[in-house]
N, C-alpha and C positions, 0 to 999 in steps of 0.2 A: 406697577402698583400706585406708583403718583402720578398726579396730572395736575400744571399750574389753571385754579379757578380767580376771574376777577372777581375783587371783591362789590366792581357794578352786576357783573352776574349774577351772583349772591343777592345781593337785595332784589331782583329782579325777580330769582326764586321766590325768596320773603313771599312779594305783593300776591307772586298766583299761590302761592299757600292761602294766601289770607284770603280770597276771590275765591276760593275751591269752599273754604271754610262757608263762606258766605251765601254761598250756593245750596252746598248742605245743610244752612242752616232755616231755610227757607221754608220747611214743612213744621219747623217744630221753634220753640220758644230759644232765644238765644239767651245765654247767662253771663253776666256781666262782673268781675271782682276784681277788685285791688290789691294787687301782690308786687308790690314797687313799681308796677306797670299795669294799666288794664289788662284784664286775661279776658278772654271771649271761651264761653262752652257750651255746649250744646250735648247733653247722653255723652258719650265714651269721644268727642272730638274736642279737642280743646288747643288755642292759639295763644300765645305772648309774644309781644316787643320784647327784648331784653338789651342790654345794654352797660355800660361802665365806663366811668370816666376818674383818670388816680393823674395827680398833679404833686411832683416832690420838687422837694430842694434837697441837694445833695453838697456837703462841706468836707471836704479831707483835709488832714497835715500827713502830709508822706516823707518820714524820716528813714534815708537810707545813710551807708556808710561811707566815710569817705566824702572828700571835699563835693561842693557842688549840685549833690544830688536830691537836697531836698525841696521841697515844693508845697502849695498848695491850690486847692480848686474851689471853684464853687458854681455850680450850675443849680437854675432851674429848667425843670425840666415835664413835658409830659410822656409822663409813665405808660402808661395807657389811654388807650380814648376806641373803643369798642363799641360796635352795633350791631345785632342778630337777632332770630326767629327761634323761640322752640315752640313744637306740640306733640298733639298726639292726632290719627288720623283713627282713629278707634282702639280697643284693646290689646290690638298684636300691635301695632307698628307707631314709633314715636321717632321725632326728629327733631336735632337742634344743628346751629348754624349760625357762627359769631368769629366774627371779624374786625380788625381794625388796623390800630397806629401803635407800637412800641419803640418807646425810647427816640420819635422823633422818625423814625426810618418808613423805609416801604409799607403799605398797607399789607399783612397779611392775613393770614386762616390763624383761628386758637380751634374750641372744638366746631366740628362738624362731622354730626354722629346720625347715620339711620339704625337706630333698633328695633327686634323683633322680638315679643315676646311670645315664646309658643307656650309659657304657663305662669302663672300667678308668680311664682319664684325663680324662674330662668330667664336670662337675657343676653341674645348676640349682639354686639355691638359693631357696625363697620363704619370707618373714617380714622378721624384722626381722634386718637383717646389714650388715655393715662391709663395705666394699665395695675400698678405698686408704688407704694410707697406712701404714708400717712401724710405728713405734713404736702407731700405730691399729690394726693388726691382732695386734699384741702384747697378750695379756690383761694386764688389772690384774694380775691374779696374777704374772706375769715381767717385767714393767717395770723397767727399774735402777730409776727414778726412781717416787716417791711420787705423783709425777702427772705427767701430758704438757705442764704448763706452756702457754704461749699458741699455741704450734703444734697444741695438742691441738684448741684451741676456733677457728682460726682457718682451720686447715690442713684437711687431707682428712674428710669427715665421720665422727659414730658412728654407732651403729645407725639404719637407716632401712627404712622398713616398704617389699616390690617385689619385685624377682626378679634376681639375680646369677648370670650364668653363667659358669664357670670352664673352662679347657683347660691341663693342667698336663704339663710335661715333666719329665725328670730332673733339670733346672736350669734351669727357667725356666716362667713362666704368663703367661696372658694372662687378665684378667677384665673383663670388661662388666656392669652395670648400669642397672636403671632403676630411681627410686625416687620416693617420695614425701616423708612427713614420717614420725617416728617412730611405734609404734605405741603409745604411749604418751599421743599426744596427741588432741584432741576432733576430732569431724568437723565439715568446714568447713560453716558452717550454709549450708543450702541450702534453707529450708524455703520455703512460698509467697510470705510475706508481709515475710520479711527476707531481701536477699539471694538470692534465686532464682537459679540454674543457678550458683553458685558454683564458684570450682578450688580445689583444694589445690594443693601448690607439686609441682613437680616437679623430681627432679634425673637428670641422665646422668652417668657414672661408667666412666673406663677405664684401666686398668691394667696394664703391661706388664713383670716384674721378671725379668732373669737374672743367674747365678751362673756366671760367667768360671771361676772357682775353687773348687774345692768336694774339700781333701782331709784327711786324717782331722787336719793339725795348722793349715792356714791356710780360710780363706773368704771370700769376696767376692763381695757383693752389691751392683747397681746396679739401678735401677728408674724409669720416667719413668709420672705419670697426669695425667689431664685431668677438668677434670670444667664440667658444665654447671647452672646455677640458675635456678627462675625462680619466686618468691615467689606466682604465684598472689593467691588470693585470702587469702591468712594472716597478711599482713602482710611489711613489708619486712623484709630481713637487718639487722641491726646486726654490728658487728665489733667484739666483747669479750672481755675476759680477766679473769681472777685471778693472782694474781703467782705461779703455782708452786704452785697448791695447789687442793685444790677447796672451801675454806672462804671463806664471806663469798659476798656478793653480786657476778656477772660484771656487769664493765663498773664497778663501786665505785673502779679507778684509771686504770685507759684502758678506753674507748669510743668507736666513730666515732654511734653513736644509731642508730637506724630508717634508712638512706639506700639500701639495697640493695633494687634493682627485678629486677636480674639478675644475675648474675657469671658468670665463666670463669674458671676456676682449672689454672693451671700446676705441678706439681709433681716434685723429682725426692728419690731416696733414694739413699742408699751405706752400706756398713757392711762394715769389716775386722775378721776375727778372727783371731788367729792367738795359738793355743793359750790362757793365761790371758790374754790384753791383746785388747783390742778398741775400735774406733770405728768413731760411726755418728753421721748427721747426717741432716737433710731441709731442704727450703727452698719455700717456695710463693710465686707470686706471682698477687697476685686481681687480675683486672682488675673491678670493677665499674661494672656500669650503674646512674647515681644517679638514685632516685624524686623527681620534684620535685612537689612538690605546692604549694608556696606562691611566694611570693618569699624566704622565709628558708633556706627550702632548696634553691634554683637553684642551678647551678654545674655544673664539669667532672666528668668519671666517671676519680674517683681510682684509685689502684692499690695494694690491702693488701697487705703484705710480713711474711711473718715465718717462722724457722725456727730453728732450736739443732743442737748440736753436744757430742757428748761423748765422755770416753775412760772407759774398765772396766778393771780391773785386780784378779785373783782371785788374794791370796797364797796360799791356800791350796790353788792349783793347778788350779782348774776351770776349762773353756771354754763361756763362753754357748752353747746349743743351738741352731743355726739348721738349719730345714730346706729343702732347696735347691729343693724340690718346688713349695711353697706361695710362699716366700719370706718366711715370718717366722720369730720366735723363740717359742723353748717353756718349757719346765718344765726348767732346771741340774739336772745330774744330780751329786748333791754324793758330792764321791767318798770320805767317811770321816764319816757321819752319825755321831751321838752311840749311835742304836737298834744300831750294828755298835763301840762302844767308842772312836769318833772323837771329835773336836771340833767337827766339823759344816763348812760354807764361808764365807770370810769374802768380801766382794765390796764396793771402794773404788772410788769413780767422780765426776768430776769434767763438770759443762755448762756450755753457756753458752747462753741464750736472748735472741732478740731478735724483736719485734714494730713493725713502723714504721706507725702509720695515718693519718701528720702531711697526705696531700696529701687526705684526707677533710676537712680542714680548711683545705689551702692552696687549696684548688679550689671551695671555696665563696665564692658571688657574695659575700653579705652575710657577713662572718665576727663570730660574736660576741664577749662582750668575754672572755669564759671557754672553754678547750673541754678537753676531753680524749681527745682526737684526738692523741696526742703518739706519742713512742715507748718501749716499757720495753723495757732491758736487767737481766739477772740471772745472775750465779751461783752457782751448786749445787753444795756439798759432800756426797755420799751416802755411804752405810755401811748394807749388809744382811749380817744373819747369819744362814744358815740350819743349824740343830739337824737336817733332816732336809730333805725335798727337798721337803716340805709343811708344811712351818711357818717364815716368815721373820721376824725382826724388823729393822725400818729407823729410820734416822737420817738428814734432809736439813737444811740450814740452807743459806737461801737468800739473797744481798746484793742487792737488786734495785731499779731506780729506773725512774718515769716522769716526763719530759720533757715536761710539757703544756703549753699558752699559755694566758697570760693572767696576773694578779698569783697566788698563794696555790694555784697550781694544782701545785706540782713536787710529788711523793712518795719518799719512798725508806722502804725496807719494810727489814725484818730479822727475816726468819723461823727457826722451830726448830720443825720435825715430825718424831713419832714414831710408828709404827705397828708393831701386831701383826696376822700374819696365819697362818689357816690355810684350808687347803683342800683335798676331797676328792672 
Protein backbone atom coordinates (compact mmCIF):
# COMPACT_ATOMS: atom_id res chain seq x y z
CA UNK A 1 0.00 0.00 0.00
CA UNK A 2 3.09 2.37 0.47
CA UNK A 3 5.71 3.46 -1.81
CA UNK A 4 8.70 5.96 -0.82
CA UNK A 5 7.96 9.16 -3.48
CA UNK A 6 10.94 11.91 -3.94
CA UNK A 7 9.84 14.98 -3.14
CA UNK A 8 12.13 16.03 -6.68
CA UNK A 9 9.49 13.58 -8.34
CA UNK A 10 6.72 15.47 -6.96
CA UNK A 11 7.46 18.76 -8.30
CA UNK A 12 8.37 17.14 -11.53
CA UNK A 13 4.77 15.90 -11.44
CA UNK A 14 3.69 19.60 -10.36
CA UNK A 15 5.33 21.15 -13.83
CA UNK A 16 3.55 18.32 -16.29
CA UNK A 17 0.24 19.00 -14.35
CA UNK A 18 0.89 22.55 -15.04
CA UNK A 19 2.03 21.84 -19.04
CA UNK A 20 -1.13 19.44 -19.42
CA UNK A 21 -3.26 22.53 -17.97
CA UNK A 22 -1.64 24.72 -20.46
CA UNK A 23 -2.24 22.68 -23.34
CA UNK A 24 -5.87 22.41 -22.60
CA UNK A 25 -5.95 25.66 -22.16
CA UNK A 26 -5.26 26.56 -25.58
CA UNK A 27 -8.77 26.42 -27.27
CA UNK A 28 -10.54 28.50 -24.68
CA UNK A 29 -9.71 31.85 -22.58
CA UNK A 30 -7.53 31.04 -19.41
CA UNK A 31 -8.75 32.67 -15.84
CA UNK A 32 -6.46 34.21 -13.79
CA UNK A 33 -7.16 34.87 -9.49
CA UNK A 34 -5.64 35.41 -6.35
CA UNK A 35 -6.11 33.04 -3.74
CA UNK A 36 -2.64 33.44 -1.66
CA UNK A 37 -1.19 32.18 -4.91
CA UNK A 38 -2.26 32.79 -8.58
CA UNK A 39 -4.79 30.06 -9.53
CA UNK A 40 -5.03 29.35 -13.41
CA UNK A 41 -8.83 28.17 -14.77
CA UNK A 42 -10.20 27.43 -17.47
CA UNK A 43 -14.41 25.77 -17.62
CA UNK A 44 -14.22 22.84 -14.84
CA UNK A 45 -10.01 22.62 -14.99
CA UNK A 46 -8.25 24.61 -12.55
CA UNK A 47 -4.34 24.68 -11.09
CA UNK A 48 -2.60 26.30 -7.80
CA UNK A 49 0.96 26.54 -6.38
CA UNK A 50 0.34 26.18 -2.71
CA UNK A 51 2.72 26.24 -0.25
CA UNK A 52 3.61 27.27 3.72
CA UNK A 53 6.07 28.33 5.48
CA UNK A 54 5.74 28.20 10.01
CA UNK A 55 9.10 29.42 11.82
CA UNK A 56 8.87 29.07 15.97
CA UNK A 57 10.81 29.67 18.87
CA UNK A 58 10.21 27.08 21.38
CA UNK A 59 11.38 27.95 25.53
CA UNK A 60 10.71 25.24 28.30
CA UNK A 61 11.65 25.04 32.32
CA UNK A 62 11.50 21.15 32.86
CA UNK A 63 11.10 20.80 36.76
CA UNK A 64 11.41 17.26 37.67
CA UNK A 65 11.98 15.63 41.07
CA UNK A 66 14.73 14.82 42.73
CA UNK A 67 18.36 16.28 42.69
CA UNK A 68 19.73 17.13 39.22
CA UNK A 69 16.99 16.86 36.98
CA UNK A 70 15.84 20.01 36.01
CA UNK A 71 16.76 21.86 32.92
CA UNK A 72 15.89 24.27 30.41
CA UNK A 73 15.76 24.78 26.48
CA UNK A 74 15.47 27.15 23.95
CA UNK A 75 15.37 26.46 20.27
CA UNK A 76 14.61 28.19 17.26
CA UNK A 77 13.37 26.34 14.82
CA UNK A 78 11.73 25.73 11.31
CA UNK A 79 8.44 24.24 11.88
CA UNK A 80 7.51 23.80 8.49
CA UNK A 81 8.61 24.91 5.23
CA UNK A 82 6.20 23.11 2.42
CA UNK A 83 5.53 23.23 -1.44
CA UNK A 84 2.83 21.58 -3.66
CA UNK A 85 0.19 21.44 -6.56
CA UNK A 86 -3.56 21.21 -6.21
CA UNK A 87 -6.33 21.08 -9.01
CA UNK A 88 -8.95 19.97 -10.66
CA UNK A 89 -8.65 18.14 -14.12
CA UNK A 90 -12.57 18.50 -14.74
CA UNK A 91 -15.61 17.66 -12.52
CA UNK A 92 -14.82 14.02 -11.55
CA UNK A 93 -11.41 14.10 -10.72
CA UNK A 94 -9.21 16.63 -8.46
CA UNK A 95 -5.72 16.32 -6.98
CA UNK A 96 -3.45 17.81 -4.45
CA UNK A 97 0.33 17.15 -3.66
CA UNK A 98 2.36 18.90 -0.90
CA UNK A 99 5.49 18.28 0.49
CA UNK A 100 8.34 19.53 2.44
CA UNK A 101 10.66 19.92 5.72
CA UNK A 102 9.40 19.28 9.49
CA UNK A 103 11.03 20.16 12.40
CA UNK A 104 14.38 20.40 10.45
CA UNK A 105 14.33 16.54 9.35
CA UNK A 106 13.96 14.61 5.93
CA UNK A 107 11.81 16.16 3.33
CA UNK A 108 8.59 14.33 3.35
CA UNK A 109 4.87 13.80 1.82
CA UNK A 110 1.84 15.75 4.12
CA UNK A 111 -1.24 15.37 1.69
CA UNK A 112 -1.16 13.68 -1.51
CA UNK A 113 -4.76 13.05 -2.50
CA UNK A 114 -6.36 11.81 -6.17
CA UNK A 115 -10.20 12.32 -5.96
CA UNK A 116 -13.02 11.24 -7.82
CA UNK A 117 -16.11 12.56 -7.63
CA UNK A 118 -19.05 10.43 -9.22
CA UNK A 119 -21.65 13.22 -7.84
CA UNK A 120 -22.12 16.70 -6.65
CA UNK A 121 -22.22 15.26 -3.00
CA UNK A 122 -19.88 11.95 -2.95
CA UNK A 123 -16.14 11.76 -2.78
CA UNK A 124 -13.38 8.81 -3.00
CA UNK A 125 -10.46 9.85 -1.87
CA UNK A 126 -6.98 7.79 -2.31
CA UNK A 127 -3.47 8.79 -0.86
CA UNK A 128 -2.34 9.84 2.14
CA UNK A 129 -5.54 11.69 4.08
CA UNK A 130 -7.14 12.53 7.57
CA UNK A 131 -9.72 10.72 7.94
CA UNK A 132 -11.71 12.02 12.02
CA UNK A 133 -11.14 14.12 14.15
CA UNK A 134 -12.04 18.25 14.25
CA UNK A 135 -9.22 19.95 15.37
CA UNK A 136 -7.35 16.91 13.03
CA UNK A 137 -9.07 17.80 10.15
CA UNK A 138 -8.29 21.57 10.81
CA UNK A 139 -5.12 22.53 8.86
CA UNK A 140 -2.02 23.65 10.76
CA UNK A 141 -2.58 26.78 9.02
CA UNK A 142 -6.08 27.60 11.10
CA UNK A 143 -5.60 25.93 14.36
CA UNK A 144 -6.23 28.39 17.34
CA UNK A 145 -3.55 26.51 18.91
CA UNK A 146 0.31 26.07 17.86
CA UNK A 147 -0.27 22.46 18.14
CA UNK A 148 -2.93 19.78 18.90
CA UNK A 149 -1.40 19.05 22.11
CA UNK A 150 -1.77 15.18 23.36
CA UNK A 151 -5.12 14.64 21.79
CA UNK A 152 -3.37 15.46 18.52
CA UNK A 153 -1.07 12.36 19.01
CA UNK A 154 -3.38 10.25 20.95
CA UNK A 155 -6.76 10.98 19.70
CA UNK A 156 -8.07 10.41 15.94
CA UNK A 157 -5.21 9.70 13.46
CA UNK A 158 -2.97 12.09 10.77
CA UNK A 159 -2.41 11.27 7.55
CA UNK A 160 -2.63 7.66 6.48
CA UNK A 161 -1.86 6.19 3.14
CA UNK A 162 -5.89 4.02 1.64
CA UNK A 163 -9.01 5.38 0.44
CA UNK A 164 -11.62 7.58 2.31
CA UNK A 165 -14.99 7.91 0.97
CA UNK A 166 -17.04 10.88 1.77
CA UNK A 167 -21.22 11.57 1.36
CA UNK A 168 -21.84 15.21 2.40
CA UNK A 169 -24.94 17.09 3.09
CA UNK A 170 -25.85 20.70 3.83
CA UNK A 171 -24.99 20.10 7.47
CA UNK A 172 -23.88 17.04 7.93
CA UNK A 173 -21.21 14.01 6.49
CA UNK A 174 -20.65 10.83 6.91
CA UNK A 175 -17.02 9.51 6.07
CA UNK A 176 -15.58 5.81 5.85
CA UNK A 177 -12.06 4.69 5.75
CA UNK A 178 -9.57 2.22 5.19
CA UNK A 179 -6.15 2.76 5.79
CA UNK A 180 -2.80 1.67 6.38
CA UNK A 181 0.34 3.37 7.73
CA UNK A 182 1.54 6.68 6.50
CA UNK A 183 3.03 7.20 3.18
CA UNK A 184 5.92 8.23 4.49
CA UNK A 185 6.89 5.34 6.01
CA UNK A 186 9.23 1.90 4.72
CA UNK A 187 7.43 -1.17 3.40
CA UNK A 188 6.88 -3.82 5.80
CA UNK A 189 9.82 -6.16 4.88
CA UNK A 190 8.50 -9.09 3.34
CA UNK A 191 11.45 -10.30 1.52
CA UNK A 192 12.26 -14.25 1.40
CA UNK A 193 14.58 -14.79 3.78
CA UNK A 194 13.24 -12.15 6.61
CA UNK A 195 9.96 -12.17 7.56
CA UNK A 196 8.21 -13.63 4.60
CA UNK A 197 4.45 -12.80 3.83
CA UNK A 198 4.49 -9.90 6.42
CA UNK A 199 1.35 -7.23 7.19
CA UNK A 200 1.39 -3.84 7.61
CA UNK A 201 -0.91 -2.39 10.27
CA UNK A 202 -4.19 -1.76 9.19
CA UNK A 203 -6.69 0.84 10.33
CA UNK A 204 -10.95 1.32 9.86
CA UNK A 205 -12.10 4.73 10.22
CA UNK A 206 -15.78 6.31 10.68
CA UNK A 207 -17.09 9.30 10.92
CA UNK A 208 -20.30 10.91 11.28
CA UNK A 209 -20.64 15.00 11.99
CA UNK A 210 -23.92 17.37 12.01
CA UNK A 211 -24.60 21.00 12.35
CA UNK A 212 -28.07 21.30 14.34
CA UNK A 213 -27.30 25.11 13.79
CA UNK A 214 -25.80 26.75 11.05
CA UNK A 215 -26.71 30.58 10.77
CA UNK A 216 -24.93 33.49 9.51
CA UNK A 217 -24.36 34.74 13.56
CA UNK A 218 -24.50 31.28 15.72
CA UNK A 219 -23.17 27.37 14.79
CA UNK A 220 -23.05 24.20 16.18
CA UNK A 221 -21.39 21.35 15.51
CA UNK A 222 -21.44 17.79 17.04
CA UNK A 223 -19.92 14.69 15.62
CA UNK A 224 -19.31 10.88 17.08
CA UNK A 225 -16.15 8.51 15.24
CA UNK A 226 -14.94 5.06 15.70
CA UNK A 227 -12.13 3.83 14.57
CA UNK A 228 -10.38 0.26 14.46
CA UNK A 229 -6.24 -0.89 14.78
CA UNK A 230 -4.39 -3.49 14.35
CA UNK A 231 -0.50 -3.15 14.39
CA UNK A 232 0.31 -5.89 11.92
CA UNK A 233 3.41 -6.79 11.43
CA UNK A 234 5.06 -2.99 12.26
CA UNK A 235 5.24 -3.23 15.61
CA UNK A 236 2.95 -2.27 18.51
CA UNK A 237 1.16 1.08 19.27
CA UNK A 238 2.79 2.93 22.07
CA UNK A 239 0.69 5.95 23.56
CA UNK A 240 2.80 9.31 23.71
CA UNK A 241 2.84 12.73 23.79
CA UNK A 242 4.81 16.05 24.00
CA UNK A 243 3.46 18.55 26.40
CA UNK A 244 1.68 21.14 23.78
CA UNK A 245 4.16 21.33 21.36
CA UNK A 246 5.69 19.47 18.63
CA UNK A 247 9.40 20.01 19.90
CA UNK A 248 11.55 17.29 21.83
CA UNK A 249 11.18 13.75 21.73
CA UNK A 250 7.16 11.94 21.94
CA UNK A 251 6.89 9.97 24.84
CA UNK A 252 10.28 12.11 26.73
CA UNK A 253 7.35 13.00 29.71
CA UNK A 254 4.39 10.52 29.40
CA UNK A 255 4.52 7.30 27.70
CA UNK A 256 2.56 3.89 27.97
CA UNK A 257 5.90 2.15 25.68
CA UNK A 258 5.23 -0.60 22.84
CA UNK A 259 1.85 -2.32 24.59
CA UNK A 260 -0.62 -1.93 21.77
CA UNK A 261 -1.60 -5.12 19.75
CA UNK A 262 -5.00 -3.55 18.83
CA UNK A 263 -7.34 -0.79 19.90
CA UNK A 264 -10.83 0.53 19.33
CA UNK A 265 -11.08 3.95 19.67
CA UNK A 266 -14.30 5.98 20.66
CA UNK A 267 -14.59 9.57 19.86
CA UNK A 268 -16.94 12.46 20.17
CA UNK A 269 -16.51 16.44 19.06
CA UNK A 270 -18.66 19.67 19.69
CA UNK A 271 -18.01 23.16 18.90
CA UNK A 272 -20.07 26.54 19.51
CA UNK A 273 -19.68 29.70 17.52
CA UNK A 274 -21.51 32.39 17.91
CA UNK A 275 -20.28 35.46 16.34
CA UNK A 276 -16.48 36.46 17.76
CA UNK A 277 -16.71 33.89 20.91
CA UNK A 278 -16.49 30.22 20.20
CA UNK A 279 -15.86 26.76 21.97
CA UNK A 280 -14.83 23.47 21.10
CA UNK A 281 -13.73 20.41 22.73
CA UNK A 282 -13.08 16.53 21.70
CA UNK A 283 -12.68 13.56 23.99
CA UNK A 284 -11.48 9.76 23.00
CA UNK A 285 -11.51 6.86 24.85
CA UNK A 286 -9.05 3.90 23.50
CA UNK A 287 -9.75 0.75 24.50
CA UNK A 288 -6.57 -1.26 23.81
CA UNK A 289 -5.80 -4.80 23.25
CA UNK A 290 -2.12 -5.31 25.26
CA UNK A 291 0.67 -7.30 23.33
CA UNK A 292 2.19 -9.45 25.76
CA UNK A 293 5.13 -10.84 24.75
CA UNK A 294 6.99 -11.70 28.07
CA UNK A 295 6.07 -11.98 31.49
CA UNK A 296 7.02 -8.17 32.22
CA UNK A 297 4.61 -7.14 29.96
CA UNK A 298 1.39 -9.48 31.04
CA UNK A 299 -1.53 -7.76 32.23
CA UNK A 300 -5.09 -6.24 31.74
CA UNK A 301 -6.02 -4.28 28.32
CA UNK A 302 -5.95 -0.72 29.67
CA UNK A 303 -8.26 2.10 28.46
CA UNK A 304 -6.23 5.53 27.13
CA UNK A 305 -8.13 8.58 27.74
CA UNK A 306 -7.54 11.88 26.75
CA UNK A 307 -9.11 15.17 25.32
CA UNK A 308 -8.99 19.17 25.84
CA UNK A 309 -11.28 21.94 25.69
CA UNK A 310 -11.22 25.46 24.68
CA UNK A 311 -12.85 29.04 24.39
CA UNK A 312 -11.81 31.76 21.29
CA UNK A 313 -12.59 35.02 21.57
CA UNK A 314 -11.84 37.76 18.47
CA UNK A 315 -11.86 41.33 19.90
CA UNK A 316 -11.41 42.50 16.87
CA UNK A 317 -14.74 41.23 15.74
CA UNK A 318 -14.13 38.16 13.64
CA UNK A 319 -15.98 34.67 13.62
CA UNK A 320 -13.88 31.46 13.09
CA UNK A 321 -14.97 29.91 9.54
CA UNK A 322 -16.77 26.70 10.02
CA UNK A 323 -18.11 24.99 7.17
CA UNK A 324 -21.16 23.00 7.73
CA UNK A 325 -20.68 20.70 4.71
CA UNK A 326 -17.44 19.16 5.55
CA UNK A 327 -17.62 19.92 9.25
CA UNK A 328 -14.39 21.57 9.81
CA UNK A 329 -12.79 24.99 10.08
CA UNK A 330 -11.00 27.02 7.52
CA UNK A 331 -9.02 30.00 6.72
CA UNK A 332 -10.78 33.56 9.35
CA UNK A 333 -11.71 35.81 7.07
CA UNK A 334 -9.90 38.98 8.86
CA UNK A 335 -12.35 41.59 8.25
CA UNK A 336 -9.94 45.00 8.21
CA UNK A 337 -6.37 43.46 7.02
CA UNK A 338 -3.52 45.98 7.22
CA UNK A 339 -3.23 45.59 2.73
CA UNK A 340 -7.09 47.56 3.09
CA UNK A 341 -5.55 50.33 5.90
CA UNK A 342 -6.85 48.00 9.04
CA UNK A 343 -4.98 46.73 11.86
CA UNK A 344 -5.39 43.12 10.86
CA UNK A 345 -7.43 40.40 13.70
CA UNK A 346 -6.56 39.83 16.87
CA UNK A 347 -7.71 36.18 18.33
CA UNK A 348 -7.27 35.41 22.50
CA UNK A 349 -7.92 31.81 23.42
CA UNK A 350 -7.76 29.96 26.42
CA UNK A 351 -7.41 25.30 26.74
CA UNK A 352 -7.17 22.90 28.85
CA UNK A 353 -5.66 19.44 28.02
CA UNK A 354 -5.72 16.17 29.59
CA UNK A 355 -4.25 12.90 28.81
CA UNK A 356 -4.82 9.83 31.44
CA UNK A 357 -2.59 6.51 30.51
CA UNK A 358 -2.20 5.52 34.39
CA UNK A 359 -4.31 2.08 33.93
CA UNK A 360 -1.30 1.11 30.99
CA UNK A 361 0.47 0.90 34.27
CA UNK A 362 -2.23 -0.05 36.87
CA UNK A 363 -3.11 -3.15 34.74
CA UNK A 364 0.32 -4.44 34.34
CA UNK A 365 0.93 -7.93 36.01
CA UNK A 366 4.57 -6.98 37.03
CA UNK A 367 4.67 -3.09 37.63
CA UNK A 368 7.96 -1.63 37.51
CA UNK A 369 9.86 0.44 39.93
CA UNK A 370 9.59 3.54 37.44
CA UNK A 371 6.87 4.33 34.69
CA UNK A 372 5.54 7.06 32.83
CA UNK A 373 2.28 5.76 32.31
CA UNK A 374 0.94 8.81 34.40
CA UNK A 375 -1.34 11.50 33.43
CA UNK A 376 -0.50 15.09 32.11
CA UNK A 377 -2.64 18.09 32.55
CA UNK A 378 -2.11 21.64 30.91
CA UNK A 379 -2.98 25.06 30.27
CA UNK A 380 -2.86 27.16 27.29
CA UNK A 381 -2.72 30.78 26.98
CA UNK A 382 -2.89 31.76 23.07
CA UNK A 383 -2.67 35.08 21.15
CA UNK A 384 -2.73 35.12 17.10
CA UNK A 385 -2.41 38.24 15.08
CA UNK A 386 -3.25 38.18 11.73
CA UNK A 387 -1.79 41.33 9.44
CA UNK A 388 -3.83 39.72 6.66
CA UNK A 389 -5.80 36.58 6.27
CA UNK A 390 -2.33 34.90 5.22
CA UNK A 391 0.06 35.71 7.45
CA UNK A 392 -0.45 34.92 11.39
CA UNK A 393 1.82 35.55 14.15
CA UNK A 394 1.16 33.35 17.62
CA UNK A 395 1.94 33.32 21.19
CA UNK A 396 1.23 30.13 23.49
CA UNK A 397 2.68 29.63 27.00
CA UNK A 398 1.60 26.53 28.32
CA UNK A 399 1.50 25.47 32.55
CA UNK A 400 1.64 21.73 32.18
CA UNK A 401 2.44 18.66 34.62
CA UNK A 402 2.65 14.88 34.44
CA UNK A 403 1.78 12.71 37.29
CA UNK A 404 4.08 9.60 36.75
CA UNK A 405 4.89 6.74 39.44
CA UNK A 406 7.69 5.92 40.84
CA UNK A 407 10.40 8.22 43.05
CA UNK A 408 11.82 11.39 40.49
CA UNK A 409 9.39 10.67 37.93
CA UNK A 410 6.68 13.88 38.41
CA UNK A 411 7.38 16.74 35.73
CA UNK A 412 5.83 20.06 35.30
CA UNK A 413 6.96 21.99 32.12
CA UNK A 414 6.49 25.85 31.55
CA UNK A 415 6.51 26.57 28.19
CA UNK A 416 6.80 29.91 25.79
CA UNK A 417 6.19 29.43 21.85
CA UNK A 418 6.26 31.66 19.31
CA UNK A 419 5.56 31.27 15.62
CA UNK A 420 5.52 32.99 12.22
CA UNK A 421 3.39 31.95 9.63
CA UNK A 422 2.63 32.35 6.06
CA UNK A 423 0.80 30.61 3.40
CA UNK A 424 -0.36 30.56 0.00
Amino acid sequence: MRNKISLVGGSALGVVLALGLGVSAQAQDLGVKWSGGPQFSNDDVAFKVRGRILVDAVFQDINRQGPNFDYKTSNVRGRQVFLGVEGKLNNYFAYKAEGGWVNGGSPSWDDVVIEFKPTETASILFGNVKAAGLENLTSTRFTTFMDRGPYGDLGPDTYLLGVVAKQTGPNWSVTGAVQGNQLNSADVNNTATANPGSKERLTVTGRIHYAPIFSDTTKLHVAVSARYRNHGDEGAFAYASRPNTNYGDSGRYFTSGAIGNKDNTLSAEAAWVHNNLSVQGEYSSIKVDRLVTNAATAGGDPTIKAGYAFVSFWPTGEMRNYNSVTGEFGRPKILNPITAGGMGGVELALRYDIADLTEAYDKQTVKPATSLSGKYTAVTLGANYYPTGYVRFQANYTDGKADNFGANNDIKIKQFQLRAQLDF
